[in-house]
FIVEXDREN-129710 format. One record per residue (C-alpha): residue in three letters; x, y, z. Coordinates in Angstrom, 2 decimals. Each point is the difference from the previous one (the first is absolute). Example, Ala and Ser with C-alpha at 12.3 -4.5 7.8 and 13.67 -1.06 7.14 Angstrom:
<atoms>
ALA,12.30,-4.50,7.80
SER,1.37,3.44,-0.66
</atoms>
This chain:
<atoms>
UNK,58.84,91.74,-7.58
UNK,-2.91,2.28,1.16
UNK,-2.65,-2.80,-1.55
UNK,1.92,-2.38,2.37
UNK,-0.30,2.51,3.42
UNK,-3.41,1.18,-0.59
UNK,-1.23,0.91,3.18
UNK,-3.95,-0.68,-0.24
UNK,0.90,-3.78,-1.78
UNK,2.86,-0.72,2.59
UNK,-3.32,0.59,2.83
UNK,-2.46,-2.06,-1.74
UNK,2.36,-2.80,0.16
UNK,0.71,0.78,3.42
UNK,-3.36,-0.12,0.54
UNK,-0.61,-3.64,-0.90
UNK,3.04,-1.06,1.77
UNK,-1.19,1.35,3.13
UNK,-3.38,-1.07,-0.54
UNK,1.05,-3.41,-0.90
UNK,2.51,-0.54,3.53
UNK,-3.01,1.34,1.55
UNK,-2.63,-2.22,-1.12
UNK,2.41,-3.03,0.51
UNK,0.80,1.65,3.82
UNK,-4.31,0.05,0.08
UNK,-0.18,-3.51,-0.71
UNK,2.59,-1.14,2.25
UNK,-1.53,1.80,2.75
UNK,-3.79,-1.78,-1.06
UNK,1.95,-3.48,0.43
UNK,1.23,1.50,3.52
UNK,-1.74,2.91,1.70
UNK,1.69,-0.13,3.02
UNK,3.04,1.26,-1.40
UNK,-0.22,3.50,0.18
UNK,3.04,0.92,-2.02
UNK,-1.38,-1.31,-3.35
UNK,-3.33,1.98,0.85
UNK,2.25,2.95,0.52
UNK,2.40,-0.44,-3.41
UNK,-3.04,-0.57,-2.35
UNK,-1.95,3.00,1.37
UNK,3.96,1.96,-0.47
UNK,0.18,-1.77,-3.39
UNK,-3.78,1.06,-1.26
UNK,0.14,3.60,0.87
UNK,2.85,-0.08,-1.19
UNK,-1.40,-1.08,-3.07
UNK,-2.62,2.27,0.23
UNK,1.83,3.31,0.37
UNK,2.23,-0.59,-2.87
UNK,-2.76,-1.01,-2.15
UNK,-1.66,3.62,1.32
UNK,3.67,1.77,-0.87
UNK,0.71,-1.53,-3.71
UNK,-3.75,1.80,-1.32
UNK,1.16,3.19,0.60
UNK,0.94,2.70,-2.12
UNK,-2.96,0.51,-1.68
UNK,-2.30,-3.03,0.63
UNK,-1.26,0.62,3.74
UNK,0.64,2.73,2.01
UNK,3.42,0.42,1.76
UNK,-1.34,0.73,3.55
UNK,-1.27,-3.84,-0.22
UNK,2.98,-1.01,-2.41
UNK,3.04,1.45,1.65
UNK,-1.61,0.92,3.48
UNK,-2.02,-2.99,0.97
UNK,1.99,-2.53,-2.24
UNK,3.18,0.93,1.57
UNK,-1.53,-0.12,3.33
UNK,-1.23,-3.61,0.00
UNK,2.96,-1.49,-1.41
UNK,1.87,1.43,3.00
UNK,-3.23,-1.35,2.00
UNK,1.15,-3.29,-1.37
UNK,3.70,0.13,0.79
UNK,-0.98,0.87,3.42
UNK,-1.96,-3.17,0.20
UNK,2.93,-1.98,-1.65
UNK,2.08,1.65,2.86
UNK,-2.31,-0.94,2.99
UNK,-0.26,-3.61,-1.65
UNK,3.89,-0.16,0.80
UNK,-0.26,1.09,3.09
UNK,-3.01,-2.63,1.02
UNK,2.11,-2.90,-2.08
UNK,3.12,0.56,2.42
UNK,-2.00,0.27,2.81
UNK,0.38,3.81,0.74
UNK,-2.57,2.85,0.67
UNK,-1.91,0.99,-2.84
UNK,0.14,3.84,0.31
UNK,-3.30,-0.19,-2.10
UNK,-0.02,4.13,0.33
UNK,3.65,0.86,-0.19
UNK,0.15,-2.31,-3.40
UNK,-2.90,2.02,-1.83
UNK,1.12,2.97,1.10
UNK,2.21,0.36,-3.64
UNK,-3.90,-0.19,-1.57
UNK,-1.13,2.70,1.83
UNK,3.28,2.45,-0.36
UNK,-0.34,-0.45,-3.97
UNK,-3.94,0.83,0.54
UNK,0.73,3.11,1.95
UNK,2.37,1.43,-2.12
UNK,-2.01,-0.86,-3.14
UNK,-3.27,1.56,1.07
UNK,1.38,2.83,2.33
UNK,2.99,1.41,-0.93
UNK,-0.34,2.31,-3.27
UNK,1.59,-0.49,-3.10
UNK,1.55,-3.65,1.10
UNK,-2.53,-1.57,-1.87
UNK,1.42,1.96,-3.14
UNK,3.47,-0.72,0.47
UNK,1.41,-3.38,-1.20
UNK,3.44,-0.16,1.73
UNK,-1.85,0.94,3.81
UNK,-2.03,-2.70,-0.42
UNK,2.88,-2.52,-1.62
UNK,2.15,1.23,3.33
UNK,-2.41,-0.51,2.66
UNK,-1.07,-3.38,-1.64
UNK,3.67,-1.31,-0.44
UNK,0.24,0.63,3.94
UNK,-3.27,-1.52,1.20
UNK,0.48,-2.66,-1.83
UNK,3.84,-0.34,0.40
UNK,-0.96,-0.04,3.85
UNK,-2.71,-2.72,-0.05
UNK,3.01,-1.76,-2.25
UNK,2.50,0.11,2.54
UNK,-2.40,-1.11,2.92
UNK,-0.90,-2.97,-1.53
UNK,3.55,-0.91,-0.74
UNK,0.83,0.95,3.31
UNK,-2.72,-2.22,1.68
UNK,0.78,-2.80,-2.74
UNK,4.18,-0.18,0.57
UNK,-1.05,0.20,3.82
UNK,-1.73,-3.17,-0.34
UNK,2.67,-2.16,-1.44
UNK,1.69,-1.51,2.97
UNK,-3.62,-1.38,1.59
UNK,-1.32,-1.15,-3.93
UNK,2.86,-0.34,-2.60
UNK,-2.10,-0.41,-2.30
UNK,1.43,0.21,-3.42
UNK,-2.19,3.01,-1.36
UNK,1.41,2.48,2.27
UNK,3.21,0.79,-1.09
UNK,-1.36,0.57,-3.60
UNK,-2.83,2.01,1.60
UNK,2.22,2.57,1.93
UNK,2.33,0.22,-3.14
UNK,-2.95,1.01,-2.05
UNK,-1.51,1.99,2.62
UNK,3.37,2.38,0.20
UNK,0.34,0.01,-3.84
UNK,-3.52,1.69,0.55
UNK,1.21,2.64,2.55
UNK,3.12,0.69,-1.87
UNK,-2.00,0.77,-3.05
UNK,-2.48,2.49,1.45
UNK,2.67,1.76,1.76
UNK,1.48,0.51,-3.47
UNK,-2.98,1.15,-1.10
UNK,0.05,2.96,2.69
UNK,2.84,1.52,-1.69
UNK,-0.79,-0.36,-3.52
UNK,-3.26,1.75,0.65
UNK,1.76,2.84,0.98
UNK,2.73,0.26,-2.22
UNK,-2.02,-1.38,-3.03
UNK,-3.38,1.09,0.44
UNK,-2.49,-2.24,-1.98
UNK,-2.79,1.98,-2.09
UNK,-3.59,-0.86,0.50
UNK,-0.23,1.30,-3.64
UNK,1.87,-2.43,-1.77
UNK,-0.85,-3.59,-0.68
UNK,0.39,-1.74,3.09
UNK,3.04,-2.92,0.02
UNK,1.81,1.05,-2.98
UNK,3.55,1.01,-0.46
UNK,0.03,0.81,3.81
UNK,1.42,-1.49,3.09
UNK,-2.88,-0.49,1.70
UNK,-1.68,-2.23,-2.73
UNK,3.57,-1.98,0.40
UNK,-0.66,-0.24,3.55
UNK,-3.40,-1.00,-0.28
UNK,0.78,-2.85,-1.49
UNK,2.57,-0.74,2.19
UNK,-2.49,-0.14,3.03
UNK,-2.32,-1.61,-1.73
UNK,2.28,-3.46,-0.92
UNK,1.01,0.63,4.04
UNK,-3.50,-0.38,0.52
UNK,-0.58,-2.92,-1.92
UNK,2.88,-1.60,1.84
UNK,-1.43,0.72,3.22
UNK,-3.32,-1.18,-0.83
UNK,1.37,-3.25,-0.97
UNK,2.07,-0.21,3.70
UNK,-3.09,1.12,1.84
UNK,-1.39,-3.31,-1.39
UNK,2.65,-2.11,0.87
UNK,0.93,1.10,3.26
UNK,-3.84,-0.82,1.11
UNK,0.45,-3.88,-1.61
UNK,3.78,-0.16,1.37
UNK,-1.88,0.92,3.54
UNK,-2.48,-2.87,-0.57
UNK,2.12,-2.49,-1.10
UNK,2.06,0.41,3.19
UNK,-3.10,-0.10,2.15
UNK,-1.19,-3.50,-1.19
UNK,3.30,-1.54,-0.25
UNK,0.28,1.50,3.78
UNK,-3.39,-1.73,0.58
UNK,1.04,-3.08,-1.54
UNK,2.87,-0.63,1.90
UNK,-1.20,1.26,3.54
UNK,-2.29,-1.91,2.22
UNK,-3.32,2.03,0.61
UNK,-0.16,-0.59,3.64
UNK,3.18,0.95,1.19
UNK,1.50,2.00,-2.75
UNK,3.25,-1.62,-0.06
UNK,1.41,-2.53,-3.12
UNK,-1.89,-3.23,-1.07
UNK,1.11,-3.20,-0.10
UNK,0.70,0.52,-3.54
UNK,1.64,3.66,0.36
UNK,2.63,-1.54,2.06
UNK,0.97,-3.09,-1.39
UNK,0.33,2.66,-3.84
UNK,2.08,2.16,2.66
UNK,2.97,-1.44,2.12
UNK,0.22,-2.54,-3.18
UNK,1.23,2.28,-1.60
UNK,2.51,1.39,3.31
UNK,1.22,-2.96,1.44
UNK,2.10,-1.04,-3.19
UNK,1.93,3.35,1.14
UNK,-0.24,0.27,3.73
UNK,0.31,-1.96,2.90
UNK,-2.13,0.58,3.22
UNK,-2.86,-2.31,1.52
UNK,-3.84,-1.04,-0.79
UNK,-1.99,0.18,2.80
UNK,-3.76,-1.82,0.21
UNK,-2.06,1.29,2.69
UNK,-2.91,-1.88,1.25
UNK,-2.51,1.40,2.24
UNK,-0.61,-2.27,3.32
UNK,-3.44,-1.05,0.23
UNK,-1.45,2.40,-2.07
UNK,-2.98,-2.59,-0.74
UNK,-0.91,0.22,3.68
UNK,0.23,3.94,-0.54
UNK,-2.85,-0.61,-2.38
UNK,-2.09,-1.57,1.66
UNK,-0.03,1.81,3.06
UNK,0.35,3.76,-1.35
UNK,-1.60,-0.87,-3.45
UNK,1.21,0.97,-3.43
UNK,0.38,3.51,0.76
UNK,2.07,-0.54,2.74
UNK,2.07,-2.43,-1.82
UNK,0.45,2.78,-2.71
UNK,0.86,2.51,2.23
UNK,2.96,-2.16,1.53
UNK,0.74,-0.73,-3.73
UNK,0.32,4.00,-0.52
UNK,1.71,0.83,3.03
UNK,2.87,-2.59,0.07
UNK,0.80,1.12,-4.16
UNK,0.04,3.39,1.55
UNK,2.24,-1.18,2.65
UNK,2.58,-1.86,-2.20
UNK,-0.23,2.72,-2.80
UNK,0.67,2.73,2.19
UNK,3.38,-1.60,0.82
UNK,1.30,-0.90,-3.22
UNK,2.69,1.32,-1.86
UNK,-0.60,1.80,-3.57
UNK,1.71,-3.34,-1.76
UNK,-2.32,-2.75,2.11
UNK,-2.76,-2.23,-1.59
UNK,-3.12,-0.38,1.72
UNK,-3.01,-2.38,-1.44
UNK,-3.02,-2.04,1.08
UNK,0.12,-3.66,-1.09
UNK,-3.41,-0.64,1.21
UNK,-1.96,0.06,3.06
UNK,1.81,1.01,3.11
UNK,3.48,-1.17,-1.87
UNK,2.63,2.57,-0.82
UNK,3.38,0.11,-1.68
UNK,3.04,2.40,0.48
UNK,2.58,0.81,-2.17
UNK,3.20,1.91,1.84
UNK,2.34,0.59,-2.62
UNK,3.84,0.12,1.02
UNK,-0.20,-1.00,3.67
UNK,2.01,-2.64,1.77
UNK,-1.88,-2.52,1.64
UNK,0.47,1.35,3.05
UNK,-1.11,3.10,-0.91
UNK,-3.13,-1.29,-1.88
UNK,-0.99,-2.66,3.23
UNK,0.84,3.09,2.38
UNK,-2.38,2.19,-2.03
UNK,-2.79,-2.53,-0.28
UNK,0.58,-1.23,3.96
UNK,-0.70,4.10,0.88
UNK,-3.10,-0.28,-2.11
UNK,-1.40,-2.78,1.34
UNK,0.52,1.45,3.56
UNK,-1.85,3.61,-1.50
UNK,-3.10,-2.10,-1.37
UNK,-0.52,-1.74,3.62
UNK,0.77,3.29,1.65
UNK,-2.52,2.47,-1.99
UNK,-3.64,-1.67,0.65
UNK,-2.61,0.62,-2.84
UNK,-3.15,2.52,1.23
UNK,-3.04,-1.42,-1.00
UNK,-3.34,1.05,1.27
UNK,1.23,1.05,3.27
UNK,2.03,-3.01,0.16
UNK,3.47,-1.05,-0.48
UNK,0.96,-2.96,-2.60
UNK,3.34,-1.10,0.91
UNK,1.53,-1.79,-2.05
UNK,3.82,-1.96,-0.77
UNK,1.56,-1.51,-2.92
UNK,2.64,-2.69,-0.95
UNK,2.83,1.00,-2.85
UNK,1.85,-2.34,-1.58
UNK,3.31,1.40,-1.81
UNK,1.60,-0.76,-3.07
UNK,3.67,0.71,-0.83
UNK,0.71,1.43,-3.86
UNK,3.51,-1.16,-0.89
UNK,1.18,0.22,-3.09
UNK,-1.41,-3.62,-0.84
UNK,-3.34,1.35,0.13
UNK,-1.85,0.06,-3.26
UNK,-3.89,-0.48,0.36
UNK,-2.46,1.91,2.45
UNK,-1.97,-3.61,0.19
UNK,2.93,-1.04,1.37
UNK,1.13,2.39,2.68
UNK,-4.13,0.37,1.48
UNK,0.10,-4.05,0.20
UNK,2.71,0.39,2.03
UNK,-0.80,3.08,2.31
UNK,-3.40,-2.25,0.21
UNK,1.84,-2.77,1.47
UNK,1.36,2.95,3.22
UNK,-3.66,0.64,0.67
UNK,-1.29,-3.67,0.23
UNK,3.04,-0.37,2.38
UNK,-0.97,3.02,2.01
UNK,-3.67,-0.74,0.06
UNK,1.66,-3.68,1.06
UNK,2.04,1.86,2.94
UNK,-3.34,2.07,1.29
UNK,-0.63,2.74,-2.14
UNK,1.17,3.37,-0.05
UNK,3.82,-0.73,-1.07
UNK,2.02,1.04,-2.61
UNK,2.27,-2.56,-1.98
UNK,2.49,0.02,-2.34
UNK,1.08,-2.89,-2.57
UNK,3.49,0.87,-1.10
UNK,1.20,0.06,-3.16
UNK,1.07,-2.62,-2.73
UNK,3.46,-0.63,1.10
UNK,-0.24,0.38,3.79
UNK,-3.07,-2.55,-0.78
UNK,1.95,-2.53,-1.22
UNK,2.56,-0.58,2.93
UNK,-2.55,1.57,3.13
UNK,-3.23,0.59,-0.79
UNK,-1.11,2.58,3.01
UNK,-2.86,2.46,1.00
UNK,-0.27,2.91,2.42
UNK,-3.40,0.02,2.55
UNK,-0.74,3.74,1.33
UNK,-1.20,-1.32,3.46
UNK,3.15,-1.74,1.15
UNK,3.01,1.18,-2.16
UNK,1.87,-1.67,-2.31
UNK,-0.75,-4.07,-0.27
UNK,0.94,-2.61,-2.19
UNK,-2.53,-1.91,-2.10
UNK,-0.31,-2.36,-2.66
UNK,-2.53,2.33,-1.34
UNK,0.23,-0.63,-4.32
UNK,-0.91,-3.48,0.52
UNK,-3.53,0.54,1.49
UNK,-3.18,0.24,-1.76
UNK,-1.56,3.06,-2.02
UNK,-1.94,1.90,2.58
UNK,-3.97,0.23,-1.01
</atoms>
């Protein structure tokens, strides 16, 4: 048992662990450089390193001042860094100087105050709660983080995190009520040997998470980039079709394809830039007014499709009617001009015979040909499967409700 929680062999194999998540976190950071998290984990994971390396040659083989002292005090140097790195990955303020503060504390007491460097259990107490604190931060910043990011990581994070803080506030007591002698061999038959141990496997586990949370984090950012359209930000083509195929076998609602009036004339007169800042602004527009369950993608060009999940038709053509009157009310600035600028919707009912997106964006297709037909800037709506069959009909924002034999007429193009 004391073989097996030997103090100075338990740090040189925590020294290779954190030198080894560290060098990984360095060469993640060398493939990407702007991310400033990695930079800040592998410089937390190398000192890290670094001081433990320093703290498992003492007693005997370099002098404790640089052993104990300065050993001690870059590890906690590198859990500060881990700690800012948290901050910086959720988007928070670093508090570069409140988060090294724990370094300097441990440095001040070691070199200033007399007799702490002499007394095992002081140093074991202040330790356990500098590093107990940096513990609970980063659990606190990480749990904080989960509704934005769930990534998967997390949860296993924080738990590890407070297993961490739970076992240096044990340690607080047992110093005091079990003092550990710098005399005897360090790590056996005593509780803090035990407990060594016990932090070091927590530290293996959260070296391990460390690295995952950083490739669960990528992994969402390019399947985010893969399925949004670079211009506008909001889903591809192929985002959406992956999406509501998957809904509309369980909800009803309405597909809505929105083409942009004219928008080759836009082009030419305003130039690309113009024609990308009317792309821009109407996405911001529609997105703005969306509910938290709506689908909004780019097919292509100035073409977009709607999904509104669990709307009536009415409600769906009264919603798109009110946002084709917004986009012809709110004029794009461009330049010191104005870009105004209409559109023509063409609304799809999802009944409970729907089954294929194809399907339902052929037919909301057909409503804008028909309004492009009936002079632009309308909204209409081809009904659903069974009121198809006996009265096919469509609704026309400009003059109210009308009937038309609208499913029989061409695609639009």
């Amino acid at each position: 048992m004391g073989q097996l929680f030997y103090i100075p062999t338990l740090m040189v194999c925590d020294v290779a662990c954190w030198a080894l998540i560290g060098t990984l976190m360095l060469v993640n950071w060398l493939q990407d450089r702007d991310n400033l998290e990695l930079r800040l984990w592998s410089i937390g994971c190398l000192l890290g390193a670094f001081g433990l390396g320093l703290l498992s040659l003492r007693n005997g083989i370099l002098a404790d001042v640089w052993a104990v002292g300065f050993g001690n005090g870059i590890m906690l140097s590198g859990l500060g860094f881990l700690a800012i790195g948290f901050r910086v990955f959720d988007g928070r303020n670093p508090c570069h100087g409140q988060l090294q503060t724990g370094a300097a504390i441990w440095m001040g007491f070691y070199l200033l105050c007399p007799g702490f460097d002499e007394n095992i259990d002081w140093r074991i107490i202040l330790i356990s709660v500098i590093m107990g604190y940096l513990a609970y931060d980063m659990a606190r910043i990480i749990w904080a983080g989960r509704r934005e990011e769930p990534l998967p990581s997390r949860k296993i994070m924080c738990a590890v995190l407070w297993l961490v803080v739970l076992v240096m506030a044990l340690r607080i007591p047992l110093a005091i009520l079990w003092p550990v002698s710098e005399h005897t061999a360090p790590g056996k038959d005593n509780w803090n040997g035990l407990l060594t141990y016990v932090i070091f496997s927590l530290t293996l586990f959260f070296g391990l998470c460390l690295f995952s949370i950083s490739r669960e984090r990528m992994v969402v950012r390019y399947k985010k980039a893969a399925d949004t359209d670079a211009l506008t930000g909001i889903f591809n083509r192929r985002a959406f079709y992956r999406i509501v195929g998957d809904r509309i076998h369980r909800h009803t609602g309405a597909v809505a394809v929105i083409d942009l009036d004219h928008f080759k004339q836009i082009n030419d007169r305003y130039g690309h830039g113009g024609g990308d800042m009317v792309l821009c602004s109407f996405t911001g527009t529609v997105s703005a007014l969306l509910g938290r369950d709506a689908v909004f993608g780019r097919l292509g060009g100035e073409e977009f499709v709607l999904y509104l999940p669990e709307l009536s038709p009415s409600e769906a053509f009264s919603f798109c009617d009110e946002l084709r009157r917004l986009i012809a009310e709110r004029p794009v600035p461009w330049q010191g001009q104005q870009i105004f600028l209409t559109a023509s919707i063409g609304l799809a009912e999802v009944d409970k015979a729907a089954q294929d997106v194809e399907v339902l964006i052929q037919k909301a297709d057909i409503g804008v040909y028909t309004a492009k037909q009936q002079g632009r800037n309308r909204t209409v709506l081809i009904p659903g499967t069974s009121e198809a069959s006996s009265a096919p009909a469509s609704f026309t924002g400009e003059s109210g409700f009308s009937l038309t034999s609208a499913l029989t007429t061409p695609f639009a193009s």
